[in-house]
N, C-alpha and C positions, 0 to 999 in steps of 0.2 A: 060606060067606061069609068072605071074606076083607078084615081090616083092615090099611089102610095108615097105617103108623106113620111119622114122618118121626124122622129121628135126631138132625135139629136141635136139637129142643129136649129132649132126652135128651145129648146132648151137653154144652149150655149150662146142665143142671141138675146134672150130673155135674161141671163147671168150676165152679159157684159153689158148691157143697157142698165139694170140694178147696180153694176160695179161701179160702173160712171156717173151715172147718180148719186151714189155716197161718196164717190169720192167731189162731186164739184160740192154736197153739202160739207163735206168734212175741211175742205181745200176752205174754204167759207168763213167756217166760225173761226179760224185762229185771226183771219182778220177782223170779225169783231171783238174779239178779245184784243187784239193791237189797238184797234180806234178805242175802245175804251181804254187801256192803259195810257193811251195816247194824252185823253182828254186827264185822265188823274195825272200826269206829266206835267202836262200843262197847266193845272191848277198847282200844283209842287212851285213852278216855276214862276205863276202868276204871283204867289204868296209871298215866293223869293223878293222877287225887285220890288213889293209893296213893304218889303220891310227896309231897304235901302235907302240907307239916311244920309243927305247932302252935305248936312253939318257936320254928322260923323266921321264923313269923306275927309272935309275940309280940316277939320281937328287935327286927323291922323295928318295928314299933309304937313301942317304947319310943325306940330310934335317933330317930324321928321328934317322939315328946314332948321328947325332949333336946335339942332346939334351940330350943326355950321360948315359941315364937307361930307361931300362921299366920296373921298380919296383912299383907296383901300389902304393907299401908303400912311394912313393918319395915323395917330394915337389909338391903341387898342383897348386899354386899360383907365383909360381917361372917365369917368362914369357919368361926366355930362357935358363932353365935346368928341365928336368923330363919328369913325365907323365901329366903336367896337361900344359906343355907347347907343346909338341905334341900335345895333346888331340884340343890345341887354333888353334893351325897350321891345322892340319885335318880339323877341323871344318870351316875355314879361306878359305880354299881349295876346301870343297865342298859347300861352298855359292858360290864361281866366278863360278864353274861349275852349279852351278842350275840356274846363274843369265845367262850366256851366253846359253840354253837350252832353259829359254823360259818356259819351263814346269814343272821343278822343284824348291823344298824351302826347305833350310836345316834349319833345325827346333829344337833349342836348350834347351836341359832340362834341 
């Protein structure tokens, strides 16, 4: 006795077994491509806080108490007491950083 097999679905079970296949390899690489981007992040980041200067911190800090209030109600005009002499300094601050960058422009209103 003799069975008749149809290829059909021998066919279509051999295409979905292939489909799921590429799809769990394809599903796959985007997450190697994430852990590595991950890890250049990380190194982005690692670079970052190794360039973070305590004294520099502290600098700015003190620059900022030496203008003697943050009362918005202070002297605005004043170019070495209040908030609008901070406000000059800030401003003064991040133009060299936008200028030394390349990429950025502090842009005053």
């Amino acid at each position: 006795m003799q069975i008749a097999v149809s290829r059909k679905p021998l066919v279509s079970i051999l295409i979905l077994c292939f489909s799921l296949c590429c799809d769990l390899t394809f599903a796959q690489q985007p997450k190697r491509a994430s852990r590595v981007r991950q890890r250049k992040h990380n190194a982005q980041i690692a670079q970052i806080v190794r360039e973070i200067d305590a004294r520099r911190i502290e600098q700015t800090i003190r620059t900022l108490v030496g203008f003697g209030t943050r009362n918005t109600l202070s002297v605005q005009n004043n170019p070495k007491r209040g908030i609008g002499a901070a406000r000059d300094w800030l401003f003064d601050e991040f133009s060299k950083a936008a200028a030394q960058s390349g990429r950025l422009r502090a842009l005053r209103s």
